[in-house]
N, C-alpha and C positions, 0 to 999 in steps of 0.2 A: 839357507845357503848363502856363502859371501862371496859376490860379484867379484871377479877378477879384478885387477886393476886395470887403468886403463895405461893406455901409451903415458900419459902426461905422466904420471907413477914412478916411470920408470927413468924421467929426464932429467936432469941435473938443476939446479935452481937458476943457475946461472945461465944456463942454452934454455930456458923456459923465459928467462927474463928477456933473455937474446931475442927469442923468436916474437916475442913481445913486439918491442922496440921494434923488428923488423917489419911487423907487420902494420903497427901505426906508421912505420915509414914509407910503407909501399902505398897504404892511404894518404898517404901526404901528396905523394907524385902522381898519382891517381887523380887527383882533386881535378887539374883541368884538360880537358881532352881536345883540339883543334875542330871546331868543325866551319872553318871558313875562315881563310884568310887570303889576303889582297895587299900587294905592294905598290901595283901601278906599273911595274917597271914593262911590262909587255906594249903596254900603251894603248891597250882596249879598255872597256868598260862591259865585257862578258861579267857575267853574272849578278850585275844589280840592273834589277828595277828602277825607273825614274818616274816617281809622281810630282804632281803640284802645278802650281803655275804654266809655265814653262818646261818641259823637259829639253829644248833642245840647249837648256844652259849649264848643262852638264857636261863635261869634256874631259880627256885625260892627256897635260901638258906637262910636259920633262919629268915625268916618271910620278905626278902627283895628279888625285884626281880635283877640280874643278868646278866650284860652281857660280854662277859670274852672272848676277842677273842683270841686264841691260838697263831697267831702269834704276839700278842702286837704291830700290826703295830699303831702308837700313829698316830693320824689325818689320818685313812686310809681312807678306802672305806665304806660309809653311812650305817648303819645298823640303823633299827627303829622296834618297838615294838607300833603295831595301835591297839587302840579300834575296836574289830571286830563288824561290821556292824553299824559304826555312822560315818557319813560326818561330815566333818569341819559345824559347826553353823555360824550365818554370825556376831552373837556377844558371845562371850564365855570369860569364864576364865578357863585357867587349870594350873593347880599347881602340884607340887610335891618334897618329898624330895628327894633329887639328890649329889650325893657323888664320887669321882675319888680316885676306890680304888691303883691303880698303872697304873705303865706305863713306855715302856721301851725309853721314851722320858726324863725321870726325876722324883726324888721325886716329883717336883711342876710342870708335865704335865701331861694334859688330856683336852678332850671335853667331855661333858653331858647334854642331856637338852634336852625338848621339840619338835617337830615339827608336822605344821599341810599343809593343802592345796595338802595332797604327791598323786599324780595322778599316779605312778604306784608302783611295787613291787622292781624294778629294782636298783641295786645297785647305777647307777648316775640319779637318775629319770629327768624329764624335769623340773616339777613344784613341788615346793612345798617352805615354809614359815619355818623357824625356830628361835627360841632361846637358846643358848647354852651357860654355863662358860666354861671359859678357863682359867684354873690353872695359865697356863704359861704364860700368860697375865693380869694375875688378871686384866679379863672384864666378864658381859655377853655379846654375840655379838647375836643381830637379824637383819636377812636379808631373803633375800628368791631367787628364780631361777625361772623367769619366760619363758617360750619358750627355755631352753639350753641356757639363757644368766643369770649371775650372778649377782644381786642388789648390788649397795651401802650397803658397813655396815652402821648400827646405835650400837652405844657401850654404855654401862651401865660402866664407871672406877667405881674400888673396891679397898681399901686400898691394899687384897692382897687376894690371895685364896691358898687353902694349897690342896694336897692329901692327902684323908685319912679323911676328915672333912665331913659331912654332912651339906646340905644349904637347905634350901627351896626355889625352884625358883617358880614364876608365870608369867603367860602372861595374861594380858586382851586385848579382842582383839574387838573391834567395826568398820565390814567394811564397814556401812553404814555410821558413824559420820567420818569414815577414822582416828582412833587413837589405837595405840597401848601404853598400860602400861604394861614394863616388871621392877619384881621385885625383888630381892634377898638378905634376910635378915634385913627387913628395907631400905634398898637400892633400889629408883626406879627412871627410865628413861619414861619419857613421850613423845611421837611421834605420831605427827599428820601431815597432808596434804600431802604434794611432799615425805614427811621422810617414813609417813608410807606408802605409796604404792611401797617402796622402801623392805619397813622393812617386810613388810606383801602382795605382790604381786601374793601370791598364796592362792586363800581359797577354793580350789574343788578339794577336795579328802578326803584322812584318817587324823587321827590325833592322836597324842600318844606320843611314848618318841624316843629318837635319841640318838645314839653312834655313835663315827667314830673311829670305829675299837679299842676303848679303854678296859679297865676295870675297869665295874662304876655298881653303884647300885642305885636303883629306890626305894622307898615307901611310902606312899599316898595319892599315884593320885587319883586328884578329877578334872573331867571335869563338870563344872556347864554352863547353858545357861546365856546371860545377855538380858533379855527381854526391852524394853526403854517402860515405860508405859506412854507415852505422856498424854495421854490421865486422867487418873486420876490423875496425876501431876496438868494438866492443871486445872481441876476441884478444885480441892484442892486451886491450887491459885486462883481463881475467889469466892471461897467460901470465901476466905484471904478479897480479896480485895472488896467485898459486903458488909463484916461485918466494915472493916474500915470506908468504905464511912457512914453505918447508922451511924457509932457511932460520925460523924462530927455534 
């Protein structure tokens, strides 16, 4: 007995290829989903955690948030500002804009930026994954500390990075495909296999912004999910490639 045909049988090559396209598109705009974002402008600091050193060096001033450690120890002791009550996602992107207002290392020193995977509160925690510029090195540097032991850097070179300048830095992070894209300004370093488990070795814990011991300013963070829709990808291409084959 021969199976009816089905719907797709019955559709023109061209609305097959349509629906195609359509559907890799809707995966497209799919890709990142908001799940926390922060401008500053309210002038609270609701919703992040303060670990490290110091927590009371955290503040939120003309609409940006602040971190200003008293003694300007420049590259000191880890201070981070976490999304309270969200774990590292196991694909994400988070971004923000990120600025080194001084520092008693030099007009052009300072560290700021990113980190996620942070599994305790603790000024040298065990684990945790970060991305950070470095003025006085015009680089971003991502690496992470797995177990009390320190990764391999991976480095993003920049012409040059100034204090006193605002940058938008981001991290996209997939630790299932095992690739990390970190980016700053138009500027981005791509890192996958042996690089990224290097670069990204910690993803279970908090996640938020990181100072070491500088004075830098943060505003708006946006941590979005990266979902991989295989699955309607897939579809969308078989729908591609139905409509090709009728139209031979």
């Amino acid at each position: 007995m021969v199976s009816p045909p089905g719907i797709l049988a019955y559709m023109k090559p061209s609305l097959l290829a349509f629906l195609g396209l359509l559907l890799m598109g809707h995966a497209d705009n799919a890709v990142c989903a908001v799940l926390f974002s922060d401008d500053f402008e309210d002038g609270d600091t609701l919703g992040w955690t303060f670990q490290g050193v110091n927590t009371a060096d955290w503040s939120v001033v003309n609409g940006r948030l602040i971190h200003n450690a008293p003694s300007g120890n420049a590259g000191g002791p880890l201070a981070t500002g976490v999304i309270a009550g969200l774990s590292t996602p196991e694909a994400f992107r988070l971004e923000a804009d990120v600025e080194v207002l001084g520092s008693i290392g030099g007009s052009d020193w300072g560290h700021v930026g990113l980190i996620w995977g942070l599994d305790s509160p603790l000024a040298s925690p065990d684990n945790f994954s970060t991305a950070y510029l470095r003025t006085h090195w015009d680089e971003v540097t991502i690496w992470s500390r797995v177990n009390a032991v320190t990764q391999a850097e991976q480095k993003l070179a920049l012409p040059s990075l100034t204090n006193g300048v605002t940058y938008h830095l981001s991290v996209t992070i997939d630790s299932i495909q095992r690739t990390a894209l970190v980016e700053l300004d138009g500027f981005s370093k791509l890192i996958s296999g042996a690089d990224f488990d290097l670069a990204s070795g910690s993803m279970l814990g908090s996640i938020g912004l990181l100072s070491a011991s500088d004075y830098v300013a943060y505003d708006n963070v946006v941590l979005s999910s990266v979902p991989e829709p295989r699955s309607t990808i897939i579809l969308g291409l078989l729908c591609v490639l139905l409509a090709r084959r009728r139209d031979r």
